[in-house]
N, CA, C and O of each residue as an XYZ file, in Angstrom:
904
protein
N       0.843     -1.186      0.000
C       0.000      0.000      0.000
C       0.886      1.245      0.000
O       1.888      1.403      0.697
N       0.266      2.284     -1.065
C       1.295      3.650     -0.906
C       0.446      4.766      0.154
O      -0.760      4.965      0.302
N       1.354      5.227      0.642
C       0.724      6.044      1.646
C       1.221      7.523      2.079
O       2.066      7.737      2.949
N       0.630      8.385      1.409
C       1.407      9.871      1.651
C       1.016     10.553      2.791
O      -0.172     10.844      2.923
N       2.143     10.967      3.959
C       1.663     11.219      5.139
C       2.247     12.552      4.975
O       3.398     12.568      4.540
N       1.446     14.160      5.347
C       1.307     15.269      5.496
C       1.652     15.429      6.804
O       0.871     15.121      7.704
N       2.834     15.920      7.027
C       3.051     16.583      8.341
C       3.985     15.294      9.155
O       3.623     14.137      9.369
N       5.419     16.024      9.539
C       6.277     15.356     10.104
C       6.640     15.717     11.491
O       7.729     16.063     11.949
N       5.336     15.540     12.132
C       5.918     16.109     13.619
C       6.131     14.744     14.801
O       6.843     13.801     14.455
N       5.677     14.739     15.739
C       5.502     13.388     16.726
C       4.745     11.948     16.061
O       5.059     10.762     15.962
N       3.246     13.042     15.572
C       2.605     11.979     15.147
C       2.703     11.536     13.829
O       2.532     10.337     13.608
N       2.880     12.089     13.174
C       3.005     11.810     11.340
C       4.342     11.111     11.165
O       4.419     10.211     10.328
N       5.766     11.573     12.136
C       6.462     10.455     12.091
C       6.697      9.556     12.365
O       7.602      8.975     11.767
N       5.991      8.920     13.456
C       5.430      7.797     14.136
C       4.995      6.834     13.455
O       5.366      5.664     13.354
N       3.532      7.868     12.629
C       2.941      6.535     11.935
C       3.403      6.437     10.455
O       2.652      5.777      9.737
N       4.357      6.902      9.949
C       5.220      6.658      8.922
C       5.988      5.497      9.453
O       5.893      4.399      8.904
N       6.902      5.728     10.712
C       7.927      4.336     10.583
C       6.903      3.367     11.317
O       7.436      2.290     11.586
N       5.659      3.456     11.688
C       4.955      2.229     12.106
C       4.451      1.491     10.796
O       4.037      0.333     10.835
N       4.511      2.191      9.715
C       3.529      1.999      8.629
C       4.922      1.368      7.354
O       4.693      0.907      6.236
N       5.639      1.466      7.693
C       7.249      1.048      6.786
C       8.009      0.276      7.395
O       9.080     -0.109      6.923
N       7.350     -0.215      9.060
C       7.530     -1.321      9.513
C       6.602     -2.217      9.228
O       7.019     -3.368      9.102
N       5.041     -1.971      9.036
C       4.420     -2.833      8.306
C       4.674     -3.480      7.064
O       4.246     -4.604      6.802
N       5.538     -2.615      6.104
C       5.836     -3.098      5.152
C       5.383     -2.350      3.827
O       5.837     -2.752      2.756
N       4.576     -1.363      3.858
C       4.169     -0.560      3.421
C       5.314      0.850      2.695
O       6.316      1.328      3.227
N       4.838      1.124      1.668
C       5.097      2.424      0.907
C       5.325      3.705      1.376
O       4.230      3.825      1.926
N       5.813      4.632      1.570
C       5.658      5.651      2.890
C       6.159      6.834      1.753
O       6.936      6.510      0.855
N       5.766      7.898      1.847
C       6.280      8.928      1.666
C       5.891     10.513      2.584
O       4.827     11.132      2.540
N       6.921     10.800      3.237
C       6.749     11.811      4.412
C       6.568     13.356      3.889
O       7.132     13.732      2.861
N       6.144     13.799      4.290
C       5.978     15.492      3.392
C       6.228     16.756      4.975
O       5.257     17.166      5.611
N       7.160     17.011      5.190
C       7.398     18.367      5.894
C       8.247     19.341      5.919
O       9.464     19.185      5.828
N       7.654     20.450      6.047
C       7.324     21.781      5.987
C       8.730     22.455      6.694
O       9.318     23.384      6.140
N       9.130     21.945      7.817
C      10.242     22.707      8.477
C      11.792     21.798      8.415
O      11.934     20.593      8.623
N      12.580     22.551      8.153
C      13.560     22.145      7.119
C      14.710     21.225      8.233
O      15.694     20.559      7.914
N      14.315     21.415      9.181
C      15.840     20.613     10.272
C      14.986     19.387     10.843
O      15.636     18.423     11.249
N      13.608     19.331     10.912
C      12.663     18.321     10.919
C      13.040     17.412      9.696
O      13.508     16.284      9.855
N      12.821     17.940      8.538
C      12.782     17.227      7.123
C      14.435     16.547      7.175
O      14.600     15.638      6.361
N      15.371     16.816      7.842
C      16.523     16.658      7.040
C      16.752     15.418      7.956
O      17.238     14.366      7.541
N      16.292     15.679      9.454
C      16.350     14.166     10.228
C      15.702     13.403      9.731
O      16.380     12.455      9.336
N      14.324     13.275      9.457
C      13.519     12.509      8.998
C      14.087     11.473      7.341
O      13.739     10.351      6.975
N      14.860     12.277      6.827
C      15.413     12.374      5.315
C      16.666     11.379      5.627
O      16.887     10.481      4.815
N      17.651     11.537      7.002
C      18.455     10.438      7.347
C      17.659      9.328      7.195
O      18.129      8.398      6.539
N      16.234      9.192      7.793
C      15.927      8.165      8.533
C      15.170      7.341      7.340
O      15.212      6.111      7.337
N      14.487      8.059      6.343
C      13.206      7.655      5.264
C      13.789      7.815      3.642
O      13.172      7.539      2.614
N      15.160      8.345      3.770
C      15.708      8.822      2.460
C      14.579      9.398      1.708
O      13.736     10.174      2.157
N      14.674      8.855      0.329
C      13.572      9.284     -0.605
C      12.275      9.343     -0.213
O      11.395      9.872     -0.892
N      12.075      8.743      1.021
C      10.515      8.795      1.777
C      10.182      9.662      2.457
O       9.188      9.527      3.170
N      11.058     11.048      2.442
C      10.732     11.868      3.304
C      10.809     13.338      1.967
O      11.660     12.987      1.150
N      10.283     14.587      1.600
C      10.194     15.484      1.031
C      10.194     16.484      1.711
O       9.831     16.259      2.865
N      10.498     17.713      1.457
C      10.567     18.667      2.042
C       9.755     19.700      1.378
O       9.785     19.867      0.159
N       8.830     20.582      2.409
C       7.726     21.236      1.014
C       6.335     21.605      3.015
O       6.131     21.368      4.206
N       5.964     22.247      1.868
C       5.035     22.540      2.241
C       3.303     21.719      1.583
O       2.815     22.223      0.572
N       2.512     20.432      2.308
C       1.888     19.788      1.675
C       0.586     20.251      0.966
O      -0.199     19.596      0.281
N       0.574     21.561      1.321
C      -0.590     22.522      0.651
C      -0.366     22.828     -0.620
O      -1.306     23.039     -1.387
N       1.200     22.904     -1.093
C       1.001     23.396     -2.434
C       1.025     22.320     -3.261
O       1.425     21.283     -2.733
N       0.627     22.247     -4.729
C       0.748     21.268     -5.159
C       1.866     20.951     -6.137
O       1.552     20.226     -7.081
N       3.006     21.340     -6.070
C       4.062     21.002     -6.531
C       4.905     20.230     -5.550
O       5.900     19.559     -5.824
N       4.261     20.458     -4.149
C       4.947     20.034     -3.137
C       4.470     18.198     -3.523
O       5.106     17.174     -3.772
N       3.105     18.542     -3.396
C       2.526     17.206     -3.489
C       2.655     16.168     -4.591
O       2.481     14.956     -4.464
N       2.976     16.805     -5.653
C       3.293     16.313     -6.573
C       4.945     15.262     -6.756
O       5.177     14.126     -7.171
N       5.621     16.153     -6.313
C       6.652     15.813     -5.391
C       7.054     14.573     -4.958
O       8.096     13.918     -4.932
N       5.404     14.401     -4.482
C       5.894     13.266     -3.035
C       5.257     11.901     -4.172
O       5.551     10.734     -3.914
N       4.527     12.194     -5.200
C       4.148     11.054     -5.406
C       2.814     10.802     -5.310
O       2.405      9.686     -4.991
N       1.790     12.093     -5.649
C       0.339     11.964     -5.496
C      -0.173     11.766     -6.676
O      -1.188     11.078     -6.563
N       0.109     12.116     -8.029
C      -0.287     11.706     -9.121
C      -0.623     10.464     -9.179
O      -1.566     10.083     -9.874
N       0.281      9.486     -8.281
C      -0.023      8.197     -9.003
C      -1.513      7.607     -8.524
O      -1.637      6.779     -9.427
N      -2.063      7.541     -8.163
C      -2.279      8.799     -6.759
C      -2.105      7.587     -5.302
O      -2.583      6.455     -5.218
N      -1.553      8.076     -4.648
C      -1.683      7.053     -3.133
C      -3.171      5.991     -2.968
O      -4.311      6.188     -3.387
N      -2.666      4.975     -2.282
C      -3.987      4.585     -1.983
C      -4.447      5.500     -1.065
O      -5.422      6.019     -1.609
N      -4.307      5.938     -0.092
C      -4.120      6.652      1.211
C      -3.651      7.978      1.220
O      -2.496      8.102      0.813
N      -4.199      8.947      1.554
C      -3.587     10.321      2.128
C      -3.702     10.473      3.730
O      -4.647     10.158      4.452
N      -2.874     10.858      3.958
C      -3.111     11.449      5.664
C      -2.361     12.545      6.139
O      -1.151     12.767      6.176
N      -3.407     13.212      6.512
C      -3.193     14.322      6.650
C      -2.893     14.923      8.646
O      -3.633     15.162      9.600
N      -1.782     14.927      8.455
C      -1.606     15.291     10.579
C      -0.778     16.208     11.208
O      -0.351     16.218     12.362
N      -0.562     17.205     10.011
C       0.059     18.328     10.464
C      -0.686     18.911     11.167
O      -1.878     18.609     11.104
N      -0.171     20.127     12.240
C      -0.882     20.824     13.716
C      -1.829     21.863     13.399
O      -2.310     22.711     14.151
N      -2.090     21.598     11.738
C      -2.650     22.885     11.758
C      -4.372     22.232     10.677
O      -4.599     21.608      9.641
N      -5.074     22.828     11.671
C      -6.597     21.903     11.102
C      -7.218     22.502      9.777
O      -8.226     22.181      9.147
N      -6.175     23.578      9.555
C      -6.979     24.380      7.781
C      -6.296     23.831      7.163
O      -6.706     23.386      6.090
N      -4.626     23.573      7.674
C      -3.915     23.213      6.188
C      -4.669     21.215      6.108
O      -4.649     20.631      5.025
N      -5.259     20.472      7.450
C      -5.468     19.151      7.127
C      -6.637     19.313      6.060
O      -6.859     18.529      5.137
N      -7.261     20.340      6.319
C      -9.105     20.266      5.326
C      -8.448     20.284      3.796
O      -8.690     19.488      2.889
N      -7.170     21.902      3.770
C      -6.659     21.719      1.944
C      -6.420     20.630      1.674
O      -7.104     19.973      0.889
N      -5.503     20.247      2.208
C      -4.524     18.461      2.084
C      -5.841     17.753      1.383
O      -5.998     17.781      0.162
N      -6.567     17.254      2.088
C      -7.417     15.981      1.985
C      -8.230     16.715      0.810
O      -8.110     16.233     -0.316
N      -8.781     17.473      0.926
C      -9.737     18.404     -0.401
C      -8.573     18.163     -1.515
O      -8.728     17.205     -2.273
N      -7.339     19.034     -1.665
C      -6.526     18.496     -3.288
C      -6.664     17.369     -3.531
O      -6.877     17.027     -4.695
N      -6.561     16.174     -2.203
C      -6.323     15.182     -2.427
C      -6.862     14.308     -3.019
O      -6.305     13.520     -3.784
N      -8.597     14.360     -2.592
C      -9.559     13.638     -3.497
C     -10.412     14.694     -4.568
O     -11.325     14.145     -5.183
N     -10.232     15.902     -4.794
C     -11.151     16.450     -5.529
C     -10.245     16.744     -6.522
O     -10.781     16.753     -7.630
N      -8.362     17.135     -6.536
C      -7.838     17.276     -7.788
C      -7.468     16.283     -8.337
O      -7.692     16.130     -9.538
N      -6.579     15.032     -7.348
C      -5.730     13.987     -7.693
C      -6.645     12.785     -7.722
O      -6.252     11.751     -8.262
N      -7.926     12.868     -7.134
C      -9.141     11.729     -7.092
C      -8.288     10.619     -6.129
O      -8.302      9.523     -6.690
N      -7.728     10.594     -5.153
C      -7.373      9.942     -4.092
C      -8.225      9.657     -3.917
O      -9.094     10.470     -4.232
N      -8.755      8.191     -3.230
C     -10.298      7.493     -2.576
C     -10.144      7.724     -1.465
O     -11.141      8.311     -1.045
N      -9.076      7.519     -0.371
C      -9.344      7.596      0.530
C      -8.413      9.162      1.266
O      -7.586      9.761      0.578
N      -8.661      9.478      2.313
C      -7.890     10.770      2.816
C      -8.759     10.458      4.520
O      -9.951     10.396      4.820
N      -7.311     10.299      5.446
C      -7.659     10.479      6.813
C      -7.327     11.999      7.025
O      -6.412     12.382      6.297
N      -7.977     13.160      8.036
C      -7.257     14.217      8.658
C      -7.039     13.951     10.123
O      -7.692     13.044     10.640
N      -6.304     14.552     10.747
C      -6.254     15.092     12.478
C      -6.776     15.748     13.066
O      -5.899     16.597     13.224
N      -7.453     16.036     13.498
C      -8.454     17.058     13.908
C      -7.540     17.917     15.387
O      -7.484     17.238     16.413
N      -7.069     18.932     15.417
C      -6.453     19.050     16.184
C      -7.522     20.033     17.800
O      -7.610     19.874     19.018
N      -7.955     20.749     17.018
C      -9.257     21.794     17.947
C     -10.347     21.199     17.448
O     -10.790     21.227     16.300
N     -10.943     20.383     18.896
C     -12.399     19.561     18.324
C     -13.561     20.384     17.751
O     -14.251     19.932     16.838
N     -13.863     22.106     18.519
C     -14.384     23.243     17.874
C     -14.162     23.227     16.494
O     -14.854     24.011     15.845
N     -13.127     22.316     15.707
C     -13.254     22.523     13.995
C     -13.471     21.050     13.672
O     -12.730     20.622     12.788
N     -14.120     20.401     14.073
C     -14.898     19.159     13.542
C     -15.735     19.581     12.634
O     -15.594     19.213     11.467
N     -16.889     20.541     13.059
C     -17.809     21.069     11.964
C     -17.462     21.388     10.634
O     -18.342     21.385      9.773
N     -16.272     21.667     10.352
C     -15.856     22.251      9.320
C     -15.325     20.910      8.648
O     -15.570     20.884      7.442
N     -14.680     19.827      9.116
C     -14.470     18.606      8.407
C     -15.821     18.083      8.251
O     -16.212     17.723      7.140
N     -16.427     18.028      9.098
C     -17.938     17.317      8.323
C     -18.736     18.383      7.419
O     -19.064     17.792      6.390
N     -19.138     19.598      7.393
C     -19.358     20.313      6.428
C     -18.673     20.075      4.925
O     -19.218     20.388      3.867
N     -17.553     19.544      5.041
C     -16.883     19.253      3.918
C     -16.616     17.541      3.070
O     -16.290     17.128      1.958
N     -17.078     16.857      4.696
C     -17.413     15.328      4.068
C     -15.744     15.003      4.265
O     -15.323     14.230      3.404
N     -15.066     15.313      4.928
C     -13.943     14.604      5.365
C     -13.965     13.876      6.358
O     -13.856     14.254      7.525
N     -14.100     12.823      5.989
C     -13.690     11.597      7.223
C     -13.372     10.252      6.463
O     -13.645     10.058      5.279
N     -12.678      9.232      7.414
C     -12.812      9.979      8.911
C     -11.717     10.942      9.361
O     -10.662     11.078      8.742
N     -12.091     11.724     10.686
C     -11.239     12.185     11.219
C     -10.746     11.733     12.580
O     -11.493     11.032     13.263
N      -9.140     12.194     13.181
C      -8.902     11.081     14.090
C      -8.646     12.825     15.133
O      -8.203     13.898     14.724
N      -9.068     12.496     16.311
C      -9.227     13.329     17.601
C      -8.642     13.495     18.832
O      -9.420     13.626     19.776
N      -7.389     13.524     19.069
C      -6.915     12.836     20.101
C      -7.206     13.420     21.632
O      -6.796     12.963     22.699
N      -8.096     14.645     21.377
C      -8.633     15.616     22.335
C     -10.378     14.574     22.731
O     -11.153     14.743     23.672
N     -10.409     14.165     22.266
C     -11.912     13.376     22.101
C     -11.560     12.080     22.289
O     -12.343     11.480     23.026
N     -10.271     11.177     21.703
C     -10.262      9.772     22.561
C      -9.705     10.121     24.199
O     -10.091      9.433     25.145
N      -9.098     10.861     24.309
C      -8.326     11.124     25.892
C      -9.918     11.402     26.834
O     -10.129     10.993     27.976
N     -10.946     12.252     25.914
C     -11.963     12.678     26.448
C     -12.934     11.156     26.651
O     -13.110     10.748     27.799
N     -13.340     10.626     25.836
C     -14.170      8.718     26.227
C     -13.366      8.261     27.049
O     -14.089      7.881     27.970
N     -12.101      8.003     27.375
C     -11.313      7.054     27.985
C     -11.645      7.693     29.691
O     -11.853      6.980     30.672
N     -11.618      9.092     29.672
C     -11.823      9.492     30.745
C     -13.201      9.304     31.276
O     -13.286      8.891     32.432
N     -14.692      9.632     30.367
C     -15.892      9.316     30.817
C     -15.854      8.055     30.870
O     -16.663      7.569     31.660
N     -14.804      6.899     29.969
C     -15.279      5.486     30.648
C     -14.563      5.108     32.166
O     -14.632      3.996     32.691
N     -13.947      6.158     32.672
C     -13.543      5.768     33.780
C     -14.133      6.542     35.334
O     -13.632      6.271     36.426
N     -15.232      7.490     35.149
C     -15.988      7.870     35.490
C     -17.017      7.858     36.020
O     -17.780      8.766     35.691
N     -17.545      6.782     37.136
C     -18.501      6.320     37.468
C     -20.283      7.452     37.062
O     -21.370      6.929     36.818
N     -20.040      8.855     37.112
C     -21.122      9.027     36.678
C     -21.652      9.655     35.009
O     -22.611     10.350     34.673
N     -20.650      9.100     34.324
C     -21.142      9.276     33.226
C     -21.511      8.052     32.507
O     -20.767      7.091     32.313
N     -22.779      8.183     32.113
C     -23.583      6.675     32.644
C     -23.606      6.390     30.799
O     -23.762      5.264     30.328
N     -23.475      7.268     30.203
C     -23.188      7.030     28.346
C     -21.773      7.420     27.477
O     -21.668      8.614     27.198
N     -20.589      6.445     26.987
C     -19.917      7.105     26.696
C     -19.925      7.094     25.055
O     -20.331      6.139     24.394
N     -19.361      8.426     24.459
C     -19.366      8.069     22.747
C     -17.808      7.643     22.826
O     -16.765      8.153     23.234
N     -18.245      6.331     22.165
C     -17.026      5.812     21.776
C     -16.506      5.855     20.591
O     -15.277      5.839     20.536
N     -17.291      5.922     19.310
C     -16.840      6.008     18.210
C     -17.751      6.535     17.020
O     -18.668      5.785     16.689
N     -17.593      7.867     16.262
C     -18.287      7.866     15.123
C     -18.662      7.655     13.893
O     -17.957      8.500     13.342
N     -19.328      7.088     12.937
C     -19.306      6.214     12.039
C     -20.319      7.643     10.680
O     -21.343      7.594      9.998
N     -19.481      8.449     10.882
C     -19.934      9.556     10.305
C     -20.567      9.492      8.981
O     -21.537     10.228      8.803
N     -19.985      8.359      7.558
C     -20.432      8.414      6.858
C     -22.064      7.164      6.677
O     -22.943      7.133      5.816
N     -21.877      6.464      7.703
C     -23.233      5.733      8.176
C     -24.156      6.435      8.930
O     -25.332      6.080      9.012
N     -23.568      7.688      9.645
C     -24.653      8.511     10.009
C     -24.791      7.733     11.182
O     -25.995      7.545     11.357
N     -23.963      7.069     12.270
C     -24.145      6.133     13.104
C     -23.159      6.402     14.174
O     -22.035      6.773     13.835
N     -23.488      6.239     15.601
C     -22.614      5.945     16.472
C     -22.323      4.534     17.191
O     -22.856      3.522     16.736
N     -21.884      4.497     17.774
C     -21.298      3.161     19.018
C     -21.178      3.672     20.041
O     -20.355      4.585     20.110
N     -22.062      3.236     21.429
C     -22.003      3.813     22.671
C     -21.568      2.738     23.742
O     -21.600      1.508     23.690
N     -21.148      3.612     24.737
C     -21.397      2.198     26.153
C     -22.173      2.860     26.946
O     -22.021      4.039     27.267
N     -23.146      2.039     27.341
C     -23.844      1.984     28.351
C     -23.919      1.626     30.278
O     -24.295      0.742     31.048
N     -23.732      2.024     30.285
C     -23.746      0.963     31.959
C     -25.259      1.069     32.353
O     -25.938      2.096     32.380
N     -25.777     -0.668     32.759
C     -27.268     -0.680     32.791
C     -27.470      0.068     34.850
O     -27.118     -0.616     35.810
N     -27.921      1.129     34.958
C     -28.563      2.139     36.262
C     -29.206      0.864     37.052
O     -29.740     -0.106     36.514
N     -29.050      1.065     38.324
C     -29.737      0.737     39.336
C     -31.241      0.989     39.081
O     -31.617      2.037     38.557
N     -32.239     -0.150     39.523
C     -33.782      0.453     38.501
C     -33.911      0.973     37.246
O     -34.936      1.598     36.974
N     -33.376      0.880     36.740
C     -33.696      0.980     35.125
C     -34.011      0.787     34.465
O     -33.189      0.087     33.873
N     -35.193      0.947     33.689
C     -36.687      0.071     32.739
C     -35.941     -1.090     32.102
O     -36.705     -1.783     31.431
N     -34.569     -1.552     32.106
C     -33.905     -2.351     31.575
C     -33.642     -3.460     32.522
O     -33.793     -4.577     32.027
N     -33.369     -3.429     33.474
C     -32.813     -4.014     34.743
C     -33.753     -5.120     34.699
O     -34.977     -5.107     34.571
N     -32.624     -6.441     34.881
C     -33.607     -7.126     35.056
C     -34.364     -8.030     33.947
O     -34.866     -9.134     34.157
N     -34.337     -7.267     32.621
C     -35.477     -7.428     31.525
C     -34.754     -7.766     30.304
O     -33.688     -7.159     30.203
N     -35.118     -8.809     29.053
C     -34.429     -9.653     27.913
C     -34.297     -8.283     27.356
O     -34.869     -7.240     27.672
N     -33.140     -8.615     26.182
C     -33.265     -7.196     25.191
C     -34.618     -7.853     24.508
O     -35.464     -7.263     25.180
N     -35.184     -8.488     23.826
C     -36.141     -8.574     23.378
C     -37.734     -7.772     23.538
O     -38.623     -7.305     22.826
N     -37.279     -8.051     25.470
C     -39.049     -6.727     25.694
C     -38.869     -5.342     25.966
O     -39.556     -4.668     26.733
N     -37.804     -4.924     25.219
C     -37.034     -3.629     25.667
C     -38.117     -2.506     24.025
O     -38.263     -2.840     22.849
N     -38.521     -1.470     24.626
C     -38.761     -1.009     23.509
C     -38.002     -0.103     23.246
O     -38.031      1.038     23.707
N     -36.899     -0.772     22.102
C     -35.879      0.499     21.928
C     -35.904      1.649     21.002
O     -36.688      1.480     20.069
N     -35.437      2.470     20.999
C     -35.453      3.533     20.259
C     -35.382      3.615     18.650
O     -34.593      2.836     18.116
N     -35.946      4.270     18.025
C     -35.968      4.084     16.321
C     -34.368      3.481     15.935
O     -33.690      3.922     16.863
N     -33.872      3.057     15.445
C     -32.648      3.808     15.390
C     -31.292      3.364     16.539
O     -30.183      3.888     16.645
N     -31.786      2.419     17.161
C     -30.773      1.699     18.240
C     -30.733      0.384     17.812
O     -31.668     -0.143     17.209
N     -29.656     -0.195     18.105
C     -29.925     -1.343     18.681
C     -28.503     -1.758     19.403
O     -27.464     -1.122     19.229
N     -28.610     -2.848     20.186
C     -27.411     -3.265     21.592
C     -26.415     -4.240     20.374
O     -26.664     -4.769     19.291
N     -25.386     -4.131     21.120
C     -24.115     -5.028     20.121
C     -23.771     -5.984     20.959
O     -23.771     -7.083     20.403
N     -23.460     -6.012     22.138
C     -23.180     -6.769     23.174
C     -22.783     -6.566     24.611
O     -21.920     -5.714     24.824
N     -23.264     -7.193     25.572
C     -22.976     -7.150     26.746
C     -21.846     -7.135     27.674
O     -21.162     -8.157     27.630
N     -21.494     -6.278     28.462
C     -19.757     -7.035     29.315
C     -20.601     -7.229     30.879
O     -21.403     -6.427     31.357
N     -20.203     -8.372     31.406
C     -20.802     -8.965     32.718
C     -19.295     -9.550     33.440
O     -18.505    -10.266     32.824
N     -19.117     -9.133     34.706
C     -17.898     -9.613     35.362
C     -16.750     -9.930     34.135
O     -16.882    -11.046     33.634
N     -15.770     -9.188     33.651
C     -15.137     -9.437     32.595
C     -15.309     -9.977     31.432
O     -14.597     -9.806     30.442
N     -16.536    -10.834     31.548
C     -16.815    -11.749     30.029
C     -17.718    -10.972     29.088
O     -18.572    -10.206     29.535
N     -17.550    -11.147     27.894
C     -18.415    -10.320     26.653
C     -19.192    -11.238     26.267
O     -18.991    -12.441     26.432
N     -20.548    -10.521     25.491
C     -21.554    -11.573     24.791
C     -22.075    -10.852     23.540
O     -22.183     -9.627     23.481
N     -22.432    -11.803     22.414
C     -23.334    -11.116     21.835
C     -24.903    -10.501     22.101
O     -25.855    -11.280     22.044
N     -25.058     -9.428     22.319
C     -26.217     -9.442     22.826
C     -27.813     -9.610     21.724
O     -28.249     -8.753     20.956
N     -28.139    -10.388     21.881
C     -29.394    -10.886     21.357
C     -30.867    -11.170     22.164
O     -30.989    -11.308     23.381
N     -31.918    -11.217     21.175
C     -33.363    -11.028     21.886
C     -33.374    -12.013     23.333
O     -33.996    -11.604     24.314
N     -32.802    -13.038     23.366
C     -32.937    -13.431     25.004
C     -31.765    -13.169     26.236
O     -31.734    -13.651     27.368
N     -31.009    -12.410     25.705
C     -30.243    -11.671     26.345
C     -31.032    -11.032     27.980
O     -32.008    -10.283     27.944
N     -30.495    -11.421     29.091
C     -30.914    -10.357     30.002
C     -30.448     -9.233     30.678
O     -29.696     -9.477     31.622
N     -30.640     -8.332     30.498
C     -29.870     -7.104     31.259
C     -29.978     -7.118     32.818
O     -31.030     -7.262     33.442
N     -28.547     -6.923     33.433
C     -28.300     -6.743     34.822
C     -28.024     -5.191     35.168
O     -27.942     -4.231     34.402
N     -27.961     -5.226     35.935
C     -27.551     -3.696     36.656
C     -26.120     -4.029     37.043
O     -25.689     -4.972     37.706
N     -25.463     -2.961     36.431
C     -23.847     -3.267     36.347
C     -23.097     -3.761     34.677
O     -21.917     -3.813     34.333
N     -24.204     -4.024     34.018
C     -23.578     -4.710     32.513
C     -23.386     -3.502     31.864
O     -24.175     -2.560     31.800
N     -21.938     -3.630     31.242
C     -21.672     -2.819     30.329
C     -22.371     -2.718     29.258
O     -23.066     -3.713     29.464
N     -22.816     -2.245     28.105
C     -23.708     -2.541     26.802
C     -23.158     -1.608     25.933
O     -23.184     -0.378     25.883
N     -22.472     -2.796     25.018
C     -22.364     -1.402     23.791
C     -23.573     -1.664     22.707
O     -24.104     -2.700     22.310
N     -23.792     -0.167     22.378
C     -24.952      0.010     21.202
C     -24.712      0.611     19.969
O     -23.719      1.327     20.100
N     -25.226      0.671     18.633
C     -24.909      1.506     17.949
C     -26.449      2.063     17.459
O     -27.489      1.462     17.189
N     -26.067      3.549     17.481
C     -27.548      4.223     17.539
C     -27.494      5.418     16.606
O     -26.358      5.888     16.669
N     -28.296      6.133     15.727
C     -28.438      7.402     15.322
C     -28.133      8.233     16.066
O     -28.585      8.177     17.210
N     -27.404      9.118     15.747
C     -27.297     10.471     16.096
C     -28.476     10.907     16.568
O     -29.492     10.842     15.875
N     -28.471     11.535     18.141
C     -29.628     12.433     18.856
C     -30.804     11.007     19.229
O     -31.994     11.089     19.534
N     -30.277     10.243     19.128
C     -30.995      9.178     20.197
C     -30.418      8.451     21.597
O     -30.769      7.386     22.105
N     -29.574      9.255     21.960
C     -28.681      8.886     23.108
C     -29.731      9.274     24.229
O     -29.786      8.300     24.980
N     -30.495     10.158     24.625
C     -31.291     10.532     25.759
C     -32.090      9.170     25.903
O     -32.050      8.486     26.926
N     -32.913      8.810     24.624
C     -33.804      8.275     24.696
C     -33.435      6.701     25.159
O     -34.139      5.904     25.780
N     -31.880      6.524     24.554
C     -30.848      5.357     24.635
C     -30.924      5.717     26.325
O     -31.503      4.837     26.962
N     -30.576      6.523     26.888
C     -30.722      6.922     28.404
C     -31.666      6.300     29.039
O     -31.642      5.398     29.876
N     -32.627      6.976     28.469
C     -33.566      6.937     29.615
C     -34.355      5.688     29.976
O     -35.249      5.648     30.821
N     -33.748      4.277     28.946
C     -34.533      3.005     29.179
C     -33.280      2.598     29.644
O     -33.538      1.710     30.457
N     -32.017      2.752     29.586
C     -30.936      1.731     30.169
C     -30.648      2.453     31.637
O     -30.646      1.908     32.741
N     -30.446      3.609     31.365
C     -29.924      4.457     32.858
C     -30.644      4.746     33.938
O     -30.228      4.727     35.096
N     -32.146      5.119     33.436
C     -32.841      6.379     34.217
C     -33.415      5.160     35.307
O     -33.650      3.963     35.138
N     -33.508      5.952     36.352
C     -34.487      4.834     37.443
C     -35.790      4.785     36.883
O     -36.151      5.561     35.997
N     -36.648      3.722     37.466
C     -38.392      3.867     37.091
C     -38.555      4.842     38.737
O     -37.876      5.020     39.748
N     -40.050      5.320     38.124
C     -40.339      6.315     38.835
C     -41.269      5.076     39.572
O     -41.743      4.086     39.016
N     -41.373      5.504     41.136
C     -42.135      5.028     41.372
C     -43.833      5.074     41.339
O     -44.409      6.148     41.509
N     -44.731      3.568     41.059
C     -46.072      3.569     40.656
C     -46.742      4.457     42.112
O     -45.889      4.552     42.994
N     -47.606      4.863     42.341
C     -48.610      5.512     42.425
C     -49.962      4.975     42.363
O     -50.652      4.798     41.359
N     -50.234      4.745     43.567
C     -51.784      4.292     43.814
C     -52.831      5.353     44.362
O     -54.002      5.023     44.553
């Protein structure tokens, strides 16, 4: 696989020599010249020096042919949107990852249909709500061009779930459970599945059905009233 990686800092050189230890094609593209020249010991011809916005730079590296892969992970989240935009709209690249560096400019990669994008302000952020006893929903992953997420759940003390098969669960348009975690062990979760209080549950659900994903796994029942 050829793979043109934009931006030679911590992370872009990382996953260059992780990706040329796989065995893979590599060509490195950066911008600051005492960066480029170590990198250039290390990648020879796999490393360019340039700026990956322009397109002589890119040209350069070997995008005509065109990469299977672009990736884009320089620190700066306008030059990742140009990158990936030349990439599939001049050179018709299929695929293009960016970095998202300020999660405040996500909007602007999905306004533009770039994904996926990778977040490292947003995985540090799940890892922390999954370790969080009261954040009772975490987003674990977005599936942007399915229009889909993947959540975990932890099933609430009293919870219209507790207790009850996924089968008599009335779930939300637009949900459904993937599988269970119970005392370390995983399951597929299916219609005779029973939910405990304490089971992890991952789901994958539409966008803006997480409350409703809430309020049958998490929320207590209110008590009946005579």
């Amino acid at each position: 696989m050829f793979v043109l990686v934009a931006g030679g800092g911590k992370v872009g050189s990382n996953v260059a020599r992780s990706l040329v230890a796989n065995g893979h094609e590599v060509v490195l593209v950066e911008q600051d010249r005492h960066r480029h020249d170590v990198l250039e010991r290390e990648l020879g011809h796999g490393a360019v020096y340039g700026d990956a916005t322009e397109l002589f730079v890119l040209e350069a590296a070997g995008i005509k042919r065109p990469p299977d892969i672009v990736v884009a992970l320089t620190g700066d989240d306008e030059d990742n949107i140009v990158i990936c935009q030349l990439a599939r709209e001049r050179y018709g690249v299929a695929k293009a990852v960016a970095r998202v560096n300020d999660p405040r400019n996500q909007a602007h990669f999905d306004l533009l249909g770039i994904a996926p994008t990778v977040s490292a302000v947003e995985m540090v952020m799940a890892l922390v709500e999954h370790e969080v006893p009261e954040h009772e929903l975490v987003h674990l992953l977005a599936l942007k061009k399915e229009n889909l997420e993947i959540v975990e759940v932890e099933i609430g003390a009293g919870a219209v779930a507790d207790g009850r098969r996924v089968e008599d669960l009335h779930l939300p348009e637009g949900a459904r459970l993937i599988s269970v975690m119970r005392n370390g062990a995983a399951e597929i979760a299916v219609g005779a599945t029973k939910l405990e209080r304490g089971d992890q549950v991952l789901a994958i659900i539409e966008p803006g059905r997480e409350e409703q994903l809430r309020q049958l796994l998490c929320a207590t029942r209110r008590r009946e009233t005579r």
